[in-house]
Each structure stands twice: as structure tokens, then as C-alpha cells.
C-alpha positions in Angstrom: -43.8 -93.5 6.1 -40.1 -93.4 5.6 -38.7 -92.8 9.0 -35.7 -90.0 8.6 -32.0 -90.9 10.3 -30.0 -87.9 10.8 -26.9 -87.7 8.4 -23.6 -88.9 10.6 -21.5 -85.6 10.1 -24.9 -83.7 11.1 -25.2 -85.8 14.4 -21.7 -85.4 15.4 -21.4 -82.0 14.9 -24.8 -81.8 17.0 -23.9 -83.4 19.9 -20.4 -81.2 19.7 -22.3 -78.4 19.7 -24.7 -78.8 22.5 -22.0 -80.3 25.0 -20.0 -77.1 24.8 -23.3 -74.9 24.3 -23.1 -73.4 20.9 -25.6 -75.0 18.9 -27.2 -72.4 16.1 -30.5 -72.7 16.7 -30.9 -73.4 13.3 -29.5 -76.6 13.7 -31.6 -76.9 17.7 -34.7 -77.1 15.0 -33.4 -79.7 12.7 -32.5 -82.2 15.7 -35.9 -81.6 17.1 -37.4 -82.3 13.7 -36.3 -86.2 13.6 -38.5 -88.7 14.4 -36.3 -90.3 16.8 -34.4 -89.0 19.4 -32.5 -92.5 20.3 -29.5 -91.1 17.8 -29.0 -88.2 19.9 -29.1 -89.8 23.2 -26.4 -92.8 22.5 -24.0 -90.3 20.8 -24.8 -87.9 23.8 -23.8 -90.6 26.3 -21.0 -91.7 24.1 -19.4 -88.6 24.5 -20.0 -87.8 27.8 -18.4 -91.3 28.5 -15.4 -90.0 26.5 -14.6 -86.8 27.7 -15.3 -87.9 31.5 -12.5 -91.0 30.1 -10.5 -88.2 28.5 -10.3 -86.7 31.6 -9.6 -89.4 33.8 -6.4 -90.0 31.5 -5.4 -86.9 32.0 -5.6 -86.1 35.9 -3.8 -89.6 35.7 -0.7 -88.2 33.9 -0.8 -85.1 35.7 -0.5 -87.1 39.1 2.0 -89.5 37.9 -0.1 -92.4 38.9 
């Protein structure tokens, strides 16, 4: 059995959408539907690690440090 890989625009716009909490649920179903969910976790830690980064940058400017 051909194992599925989510499409890279499809996973992107995924994780996107569940960080700030407006996934369609349309789109909840077809995540759940893959066979595995390693995809969604690396991307979802990957950006987490980015916007906590993202962050940091910016309380750093704000401070002048």
C-alpha cells in the first residue's frame, strides 16, 4: 500500500491554521486522514520554534538590548 504524504502548500497552510485556531474543519478531516502524523508534528514544532524566535527578536529590539 502506497503510503499518502500530504502535499507541502496543504501542510503549511495546516499547521497555519491550527496555531492561530481557524482550521475549516474540512481541512481538520483531511489531516486526520493521513497515515502519518510525523509531517504534522515536525512542521508544528518548527513553527512554534519560530514564532517563540520571532518573538524573542522582537522583545529584543523593543528593549534595546
Amino acid at each position: 500500500m502506497a503510503e499518502r504524504k500530504p502535499p507541502r502548500p496543504n501542510l503549511i497552510k495546516s499547521i497555519a491554521g491550527a496555531l492561530i485556531g481557524v482550521q475549516s474543519e474540512k481541512n481538520r478531516e483531511i489531516d486526520f486522514s493521513q497515515q502519518r502524523p510525523l509531517p504534522f508534528i515536525l512542521a508544528g514544532i518548527a513553527a512554534i520554534a519560530l514564532f517563540v524566535g520571532v518573538l524573542v527578536a522582537v522583545s529584543q529590539l523593543v528593549a534595546g538590548g
